[in-house]
Structures are given as C-alpha cells and as structure tokens.
BABA-22816 format. One record per atom (N, C-alpha, C, CB): z, y, x; residue in three letters; residue number from 1. Coordinates in steps of 0.2 Angstrom, whole numbers, plus 5000, padded with zeros to 4 digits. Glycine has a CB too. Example, Ala and Ser with C-alpha at 12.3 -4.5 7.8 and 13.67 -1.06 7.14 Angstrom:
BEGIN
+------+-------+------+------+------+
|   up | north | east | seti | panu |
+------+-------+------+------+------+
| 5039 |  4972 | 5066 |  ALA |    1 |
| 5039 |  4978 | 5062 |  ALA |    1 |
| 5039 |  4984 | 5066 |  ALA |    1 |
| 5045 |  4978 | 5057 |  ALA |    1 |
| 5035 |  4989 | 5064 |  SER |    2 |
| 5036 |  4995 | 5068 |  SER |    2 |
| 5039 |  5000 | 5064 |  SER |    2 |
| 5029 |  4997 | 5070 |  SER |    2 |
+------+-------+------+------+------+
END
This chain:
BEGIN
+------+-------+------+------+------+
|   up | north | east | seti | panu |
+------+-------+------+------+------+
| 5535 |  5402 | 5413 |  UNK |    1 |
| 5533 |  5409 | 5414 |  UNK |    1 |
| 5525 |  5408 | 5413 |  UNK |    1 |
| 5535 |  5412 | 5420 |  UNK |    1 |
| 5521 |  5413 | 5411 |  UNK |    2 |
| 5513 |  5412 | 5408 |  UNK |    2 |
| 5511 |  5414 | 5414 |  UNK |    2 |
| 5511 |  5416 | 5401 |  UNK |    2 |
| 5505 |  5408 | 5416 |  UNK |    3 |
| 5500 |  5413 | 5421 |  UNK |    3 |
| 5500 |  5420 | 5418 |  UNK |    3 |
| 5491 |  5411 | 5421 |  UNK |    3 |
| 5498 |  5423 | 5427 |  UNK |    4 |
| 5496 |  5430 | 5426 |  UNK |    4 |
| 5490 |  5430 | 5427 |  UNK |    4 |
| 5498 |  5436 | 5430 |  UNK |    4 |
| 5484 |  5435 | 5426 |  UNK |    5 |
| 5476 |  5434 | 5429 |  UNK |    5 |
| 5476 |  5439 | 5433 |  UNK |    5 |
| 5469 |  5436 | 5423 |  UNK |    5 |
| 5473 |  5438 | 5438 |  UNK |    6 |
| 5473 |  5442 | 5443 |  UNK |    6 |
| 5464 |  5448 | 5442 |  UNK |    6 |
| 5475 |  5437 | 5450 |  UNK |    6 |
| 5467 |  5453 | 5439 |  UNK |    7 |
| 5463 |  5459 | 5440 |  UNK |    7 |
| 5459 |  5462 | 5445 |  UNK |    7 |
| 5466 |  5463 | 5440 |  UNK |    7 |
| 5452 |  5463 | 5446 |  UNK |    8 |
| 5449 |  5465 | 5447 |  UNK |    8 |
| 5444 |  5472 | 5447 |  UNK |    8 |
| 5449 |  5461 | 5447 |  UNK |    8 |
| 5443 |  5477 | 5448 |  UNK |    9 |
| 5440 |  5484 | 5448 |  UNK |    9 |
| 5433 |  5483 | 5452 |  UNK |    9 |
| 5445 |  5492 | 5452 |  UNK |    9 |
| 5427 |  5486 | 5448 |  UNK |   10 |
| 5422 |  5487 | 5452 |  UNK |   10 |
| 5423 |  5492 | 5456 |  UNK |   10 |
| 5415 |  5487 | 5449 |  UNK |   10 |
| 5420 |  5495 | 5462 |  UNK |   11 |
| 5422 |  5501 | 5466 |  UNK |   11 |
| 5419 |  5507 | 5460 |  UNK |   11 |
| 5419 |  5501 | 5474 |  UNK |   11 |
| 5415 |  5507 | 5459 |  UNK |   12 |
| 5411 |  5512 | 5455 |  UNK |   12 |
| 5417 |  5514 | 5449 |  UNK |   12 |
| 5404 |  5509 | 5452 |  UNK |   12 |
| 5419 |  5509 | 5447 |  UNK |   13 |
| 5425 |  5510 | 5441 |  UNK |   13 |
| 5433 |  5513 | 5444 |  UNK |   13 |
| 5426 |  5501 | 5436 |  UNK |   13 |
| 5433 |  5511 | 5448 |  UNK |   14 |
| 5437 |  5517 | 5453 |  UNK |   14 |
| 5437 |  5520 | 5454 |  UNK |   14 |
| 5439 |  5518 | 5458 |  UNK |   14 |
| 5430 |  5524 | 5457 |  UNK |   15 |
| 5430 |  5531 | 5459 |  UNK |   15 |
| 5430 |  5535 | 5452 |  UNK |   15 |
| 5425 |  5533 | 5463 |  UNK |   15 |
| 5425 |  5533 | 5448 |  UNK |   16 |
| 5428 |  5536 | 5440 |  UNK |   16 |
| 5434 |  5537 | 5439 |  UNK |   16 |
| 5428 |  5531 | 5434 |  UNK |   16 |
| 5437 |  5532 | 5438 |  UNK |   17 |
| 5445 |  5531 | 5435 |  UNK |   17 |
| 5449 |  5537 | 5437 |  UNK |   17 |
| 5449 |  5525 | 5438 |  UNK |   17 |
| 5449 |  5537 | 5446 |  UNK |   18 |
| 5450 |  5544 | 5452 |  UNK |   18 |
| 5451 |  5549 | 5448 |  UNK |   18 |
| 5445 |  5546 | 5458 |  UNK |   18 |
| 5443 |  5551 | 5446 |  UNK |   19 |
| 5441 |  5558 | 5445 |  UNK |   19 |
| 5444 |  5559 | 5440 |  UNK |   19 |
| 5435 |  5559 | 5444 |  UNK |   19 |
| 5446 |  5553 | 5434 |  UNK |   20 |
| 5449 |  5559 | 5429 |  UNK |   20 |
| 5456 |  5563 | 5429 |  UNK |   20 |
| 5449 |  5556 | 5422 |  UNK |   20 |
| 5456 |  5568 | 5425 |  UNK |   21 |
| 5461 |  5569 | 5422 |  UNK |   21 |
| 5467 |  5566 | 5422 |  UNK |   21 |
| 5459 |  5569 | 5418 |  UNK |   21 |
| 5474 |  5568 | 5424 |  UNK |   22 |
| 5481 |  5562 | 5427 |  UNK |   22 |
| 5479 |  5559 | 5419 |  UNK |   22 |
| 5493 |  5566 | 5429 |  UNK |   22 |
| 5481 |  5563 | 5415 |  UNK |   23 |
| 5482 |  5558 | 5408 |  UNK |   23 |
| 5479 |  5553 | 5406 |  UNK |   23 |
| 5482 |  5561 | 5402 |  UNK |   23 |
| 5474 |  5555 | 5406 |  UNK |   24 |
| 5466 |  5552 | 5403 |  UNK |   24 |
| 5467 |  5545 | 5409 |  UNK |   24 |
| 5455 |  5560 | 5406 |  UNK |   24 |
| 5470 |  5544 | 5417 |  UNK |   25 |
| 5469 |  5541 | 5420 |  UNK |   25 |
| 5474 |  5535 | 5422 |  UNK |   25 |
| 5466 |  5544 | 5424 |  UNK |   25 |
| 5480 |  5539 | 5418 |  UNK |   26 |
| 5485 |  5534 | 5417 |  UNK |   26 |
| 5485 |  5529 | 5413 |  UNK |   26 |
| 5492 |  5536 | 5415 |  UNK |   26 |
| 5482 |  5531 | 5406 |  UNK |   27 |
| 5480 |  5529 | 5401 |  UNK |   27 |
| 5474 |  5522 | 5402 |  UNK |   27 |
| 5478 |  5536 | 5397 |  UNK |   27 |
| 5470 |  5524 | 5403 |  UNK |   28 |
| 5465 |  5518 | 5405 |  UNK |   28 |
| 5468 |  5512 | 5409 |  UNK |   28 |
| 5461 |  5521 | 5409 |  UNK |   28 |
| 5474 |  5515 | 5415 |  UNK |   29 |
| 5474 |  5512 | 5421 |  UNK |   29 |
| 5480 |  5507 | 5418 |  UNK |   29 |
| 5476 |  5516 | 5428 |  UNK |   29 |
| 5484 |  5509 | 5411 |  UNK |   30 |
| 5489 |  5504 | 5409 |  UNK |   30 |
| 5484 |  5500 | 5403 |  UNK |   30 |
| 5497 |  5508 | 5406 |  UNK |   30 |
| 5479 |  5502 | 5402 |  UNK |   31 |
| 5476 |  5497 | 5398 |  UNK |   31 |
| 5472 |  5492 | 5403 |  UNK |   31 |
| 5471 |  5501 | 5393 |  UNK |   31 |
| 5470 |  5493 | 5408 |  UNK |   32 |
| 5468 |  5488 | 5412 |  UNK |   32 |
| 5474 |  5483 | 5416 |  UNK |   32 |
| 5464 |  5490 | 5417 |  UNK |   32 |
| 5480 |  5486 | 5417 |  UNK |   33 |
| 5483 |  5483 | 5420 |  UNK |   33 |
| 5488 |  5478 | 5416 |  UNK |   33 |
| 5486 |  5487 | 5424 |  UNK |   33 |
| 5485 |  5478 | 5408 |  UNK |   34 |
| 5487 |  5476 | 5403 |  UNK |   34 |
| 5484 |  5470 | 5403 |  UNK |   34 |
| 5487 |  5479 | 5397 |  UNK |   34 |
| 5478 |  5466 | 5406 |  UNK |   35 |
| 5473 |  5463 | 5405 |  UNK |   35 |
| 5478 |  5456 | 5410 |  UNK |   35 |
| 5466 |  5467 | 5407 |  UNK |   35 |
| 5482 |  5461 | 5415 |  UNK |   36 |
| 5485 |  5455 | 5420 |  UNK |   36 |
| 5489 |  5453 | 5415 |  UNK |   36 |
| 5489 |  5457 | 5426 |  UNK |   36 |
| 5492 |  5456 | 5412 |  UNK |   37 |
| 5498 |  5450 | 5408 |  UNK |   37 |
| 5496 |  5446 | 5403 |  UNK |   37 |
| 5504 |  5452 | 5405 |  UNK |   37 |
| 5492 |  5450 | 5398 |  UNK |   38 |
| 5486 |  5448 | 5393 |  UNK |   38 |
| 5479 |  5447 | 5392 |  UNK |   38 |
| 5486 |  5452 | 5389 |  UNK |   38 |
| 5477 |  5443 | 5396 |  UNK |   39 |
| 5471 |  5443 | 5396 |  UNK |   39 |
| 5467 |  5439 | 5386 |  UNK |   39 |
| 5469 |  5440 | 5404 |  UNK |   39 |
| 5469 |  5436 | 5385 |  UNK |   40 |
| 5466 |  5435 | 5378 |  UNK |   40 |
| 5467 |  5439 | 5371 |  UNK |   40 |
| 5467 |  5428 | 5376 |  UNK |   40 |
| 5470 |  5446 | 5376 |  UNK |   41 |
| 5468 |  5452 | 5372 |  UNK |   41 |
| 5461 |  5452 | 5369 |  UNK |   41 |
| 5469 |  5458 | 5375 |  UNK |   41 |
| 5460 |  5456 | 5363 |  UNK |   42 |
| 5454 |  5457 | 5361 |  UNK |   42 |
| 5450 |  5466 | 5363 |  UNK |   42 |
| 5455 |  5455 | 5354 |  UNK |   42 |
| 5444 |  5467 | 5365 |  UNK |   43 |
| 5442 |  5471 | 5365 |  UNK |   43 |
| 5445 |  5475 | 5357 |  UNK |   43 |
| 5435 |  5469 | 5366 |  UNK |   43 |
| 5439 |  5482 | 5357 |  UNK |   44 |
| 5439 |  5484 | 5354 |  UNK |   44 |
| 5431 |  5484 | 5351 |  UNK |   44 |
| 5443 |  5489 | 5355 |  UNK |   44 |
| 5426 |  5480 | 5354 |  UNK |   45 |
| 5421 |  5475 | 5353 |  UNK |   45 |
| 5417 |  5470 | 5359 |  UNK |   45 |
| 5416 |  5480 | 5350 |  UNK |   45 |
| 5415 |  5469 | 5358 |  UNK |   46 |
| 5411 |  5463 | 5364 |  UNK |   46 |
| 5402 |  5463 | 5361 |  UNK |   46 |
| 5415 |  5454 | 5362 |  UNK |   46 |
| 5400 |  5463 | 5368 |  UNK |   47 |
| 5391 |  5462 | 5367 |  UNK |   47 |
| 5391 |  5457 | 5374 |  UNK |   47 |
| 5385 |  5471 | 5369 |  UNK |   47 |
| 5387 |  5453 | 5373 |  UNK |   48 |
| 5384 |  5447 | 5376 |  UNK |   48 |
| 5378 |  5452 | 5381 |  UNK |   48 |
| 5379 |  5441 | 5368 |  UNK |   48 |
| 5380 |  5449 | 5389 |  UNK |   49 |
| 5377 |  5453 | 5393 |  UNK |   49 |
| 5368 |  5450 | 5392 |  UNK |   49 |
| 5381 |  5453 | 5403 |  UNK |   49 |
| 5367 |  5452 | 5397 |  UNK |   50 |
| 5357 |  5450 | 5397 |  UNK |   50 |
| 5361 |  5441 | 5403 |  UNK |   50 |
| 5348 |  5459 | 5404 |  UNK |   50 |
| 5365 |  5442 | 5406 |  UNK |   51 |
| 5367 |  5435 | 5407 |  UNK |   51 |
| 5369 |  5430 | 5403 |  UNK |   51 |
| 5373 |  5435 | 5411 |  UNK |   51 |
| 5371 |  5432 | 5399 |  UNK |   52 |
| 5373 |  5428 | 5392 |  UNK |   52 |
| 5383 |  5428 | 5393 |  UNK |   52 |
| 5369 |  5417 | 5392 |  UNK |   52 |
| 5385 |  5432 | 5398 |  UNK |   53 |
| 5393 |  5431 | 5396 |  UNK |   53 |
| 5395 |  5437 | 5392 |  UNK |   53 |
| 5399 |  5432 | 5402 |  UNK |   53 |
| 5400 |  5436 | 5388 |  UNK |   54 |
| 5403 |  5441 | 5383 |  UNK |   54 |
| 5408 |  5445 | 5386 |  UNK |   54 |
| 5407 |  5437 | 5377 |  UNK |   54 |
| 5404 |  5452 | 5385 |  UNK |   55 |
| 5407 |  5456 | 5389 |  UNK |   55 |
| 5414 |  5461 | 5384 |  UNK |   55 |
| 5400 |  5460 | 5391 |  UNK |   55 |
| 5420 |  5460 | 5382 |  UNK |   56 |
| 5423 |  5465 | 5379 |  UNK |   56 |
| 5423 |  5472 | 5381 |  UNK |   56 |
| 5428 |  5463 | 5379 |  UNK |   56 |
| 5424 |  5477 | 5376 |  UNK |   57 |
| 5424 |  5484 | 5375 |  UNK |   57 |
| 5431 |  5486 | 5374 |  UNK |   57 |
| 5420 |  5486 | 5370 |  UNK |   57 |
| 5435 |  5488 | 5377 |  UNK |   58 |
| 5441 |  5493 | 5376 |  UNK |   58 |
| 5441 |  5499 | 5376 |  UNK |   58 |
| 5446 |  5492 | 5379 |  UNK |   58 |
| 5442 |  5504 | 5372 |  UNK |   59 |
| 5443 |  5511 | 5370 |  UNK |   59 |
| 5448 |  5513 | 5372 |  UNK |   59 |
| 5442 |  5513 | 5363 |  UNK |   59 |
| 5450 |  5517 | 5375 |  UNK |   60 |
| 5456 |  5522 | 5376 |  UNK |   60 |
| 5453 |  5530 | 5377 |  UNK |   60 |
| 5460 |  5520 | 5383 |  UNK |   60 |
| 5454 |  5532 | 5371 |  UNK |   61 |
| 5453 |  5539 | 5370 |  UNK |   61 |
| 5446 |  5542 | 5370 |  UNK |   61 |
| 5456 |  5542 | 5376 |  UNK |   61 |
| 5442 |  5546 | 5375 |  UNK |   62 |
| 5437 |  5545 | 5375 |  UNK |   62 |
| 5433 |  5542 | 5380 |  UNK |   62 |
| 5435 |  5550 | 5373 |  UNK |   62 |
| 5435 |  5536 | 5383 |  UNK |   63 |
| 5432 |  5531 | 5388 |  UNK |   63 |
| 5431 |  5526 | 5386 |  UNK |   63 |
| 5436 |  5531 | 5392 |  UNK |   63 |
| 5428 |  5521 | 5388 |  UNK |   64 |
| 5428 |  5514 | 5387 |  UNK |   64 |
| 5426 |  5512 | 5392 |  UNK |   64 |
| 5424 |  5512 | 5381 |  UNK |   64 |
| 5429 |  5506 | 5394 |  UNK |   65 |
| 5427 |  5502 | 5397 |  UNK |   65 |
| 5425 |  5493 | 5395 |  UNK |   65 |
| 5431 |  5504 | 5400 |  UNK |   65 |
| 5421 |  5492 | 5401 |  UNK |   66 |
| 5418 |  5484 | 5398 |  UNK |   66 |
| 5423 |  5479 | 5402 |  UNK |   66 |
| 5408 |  5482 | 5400 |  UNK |   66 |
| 5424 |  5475 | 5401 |  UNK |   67 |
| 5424 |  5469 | 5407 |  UNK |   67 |
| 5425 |  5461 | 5402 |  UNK |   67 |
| 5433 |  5472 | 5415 |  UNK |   67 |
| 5426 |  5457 | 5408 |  UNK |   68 |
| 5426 |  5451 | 5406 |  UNK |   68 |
| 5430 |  5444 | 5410 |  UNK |   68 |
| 5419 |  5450 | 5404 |  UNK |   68 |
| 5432 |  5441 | 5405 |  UNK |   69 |
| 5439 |  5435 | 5406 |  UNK |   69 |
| 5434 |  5431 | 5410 |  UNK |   69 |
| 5443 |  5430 | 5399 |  UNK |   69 |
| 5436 |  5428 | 5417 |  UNK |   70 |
| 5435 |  5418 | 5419 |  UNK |   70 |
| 5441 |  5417 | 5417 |  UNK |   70 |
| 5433 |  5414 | 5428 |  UNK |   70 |
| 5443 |  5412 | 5414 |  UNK |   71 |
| 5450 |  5406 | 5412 |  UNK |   71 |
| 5451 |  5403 | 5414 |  UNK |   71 |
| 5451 |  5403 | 5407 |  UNK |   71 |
| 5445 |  5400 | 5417 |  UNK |   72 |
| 5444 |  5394 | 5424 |  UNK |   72 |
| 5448 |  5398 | 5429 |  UNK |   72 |
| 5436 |  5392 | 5427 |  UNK |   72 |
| 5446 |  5403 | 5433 |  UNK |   73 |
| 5448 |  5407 | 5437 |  UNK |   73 |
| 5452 |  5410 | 5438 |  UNK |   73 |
| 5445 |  5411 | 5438 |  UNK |   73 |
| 5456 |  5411 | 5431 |  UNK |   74 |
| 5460 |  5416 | 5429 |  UNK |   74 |
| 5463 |  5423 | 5432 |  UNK |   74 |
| 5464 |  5412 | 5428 |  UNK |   74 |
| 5455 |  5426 | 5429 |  UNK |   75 |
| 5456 |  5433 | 5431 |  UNK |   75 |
| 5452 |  5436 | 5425 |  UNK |   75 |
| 5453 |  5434 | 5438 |  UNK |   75 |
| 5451 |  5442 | 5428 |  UNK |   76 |
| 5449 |  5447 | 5424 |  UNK |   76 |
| 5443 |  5453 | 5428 |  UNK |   76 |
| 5457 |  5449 | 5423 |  UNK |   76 |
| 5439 |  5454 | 5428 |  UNK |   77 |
| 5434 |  5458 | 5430 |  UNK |   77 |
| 5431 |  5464 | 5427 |  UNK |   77 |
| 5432 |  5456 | 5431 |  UNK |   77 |
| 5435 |  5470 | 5427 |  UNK |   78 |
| 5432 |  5478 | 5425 |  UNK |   78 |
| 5426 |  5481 | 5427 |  UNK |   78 |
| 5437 |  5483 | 5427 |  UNK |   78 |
| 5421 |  5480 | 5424 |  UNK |   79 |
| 5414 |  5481 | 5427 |  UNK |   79 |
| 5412 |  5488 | 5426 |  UNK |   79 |
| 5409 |  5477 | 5424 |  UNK |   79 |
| 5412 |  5490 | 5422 |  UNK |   80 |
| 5410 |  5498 | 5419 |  UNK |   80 |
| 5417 |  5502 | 5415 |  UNK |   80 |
| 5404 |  5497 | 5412 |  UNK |   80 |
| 5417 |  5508 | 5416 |  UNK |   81 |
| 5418 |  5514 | 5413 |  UNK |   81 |
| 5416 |  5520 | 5413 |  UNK |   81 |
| 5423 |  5516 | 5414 |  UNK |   81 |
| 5416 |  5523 | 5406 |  UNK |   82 |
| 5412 |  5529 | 5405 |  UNK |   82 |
| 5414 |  5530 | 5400 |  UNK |   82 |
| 5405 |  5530 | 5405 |  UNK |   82 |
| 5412 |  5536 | 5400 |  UNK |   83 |
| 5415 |  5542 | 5394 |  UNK |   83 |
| 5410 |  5542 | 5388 |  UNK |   83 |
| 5414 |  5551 | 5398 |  UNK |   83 |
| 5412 |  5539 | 5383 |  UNK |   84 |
| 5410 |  5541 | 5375 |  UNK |   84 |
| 5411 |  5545 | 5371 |  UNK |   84 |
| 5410 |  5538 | 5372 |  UNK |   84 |
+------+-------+------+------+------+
END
C-alpha cells in the first residue's frame, strides 16, 4: 500500500474555502484532499517562493490555490487560495 501524505490547510485558506459557494467549495476541497493520495501530482504551474521552495499552482474553476510537497515529511501544505 503507498504512503499517504498527510495534509495540511493554513487557517486563512479555511476560512476562504468556508465562504464559498457549496460547489465552488467541494470542488477545491476534493482537489486538495487529492494531494493525500497523490501528492507527486503536478500543479497546473509552479513558482519558486522568495525562500527558494517550489511552490505548485492548482486551478479549479476560478480559484487557485498554491501549496507545496516535503517527501521527507511526507506531507503536503496548502498555503494560499484565491479567486482568479
């Protein structure tokens, strides 16, 4: 059976997530909870923070969010979401 990564949400990216829309917020919440079983999914782009980790972009709809893999750690951390 494959490691899972265990998922993490910044609070700020919760209360977002909350506010939207049921659809808009199911939608998002199965693309993050996709990151547990998959994490060497790919964004839908990646930028290099001012820290130097690579941060991936996933789009769902008109939201995106950022976050980024430890492997070591094996987890997963959702940092940002906003509306584009």
């Amino acid at each position: 059976m494959p490691t899972r990564y265990e998922v993490f949400i910044r609070r700020e990216v919760h209360l977002t997530l909350v506010a939207l829309p049921k659809t808009a917020r199911k939608k998002i919440a199965r693309a993050i909870e996709s990151l547990h079983e998959d994490p060497f999914q790919s964004g839908n782009a990646t930028i290099e923070s001012p820290s130097g980790r690579l941060l991936h972009i996933m789009t769902i709809g008109n939201h995106a969010f950022h976050y980024w893999v430890d492997h070591v750690e094996k987890e997963a951390r959702v940092i940002d979401l906003k509306r584009i």
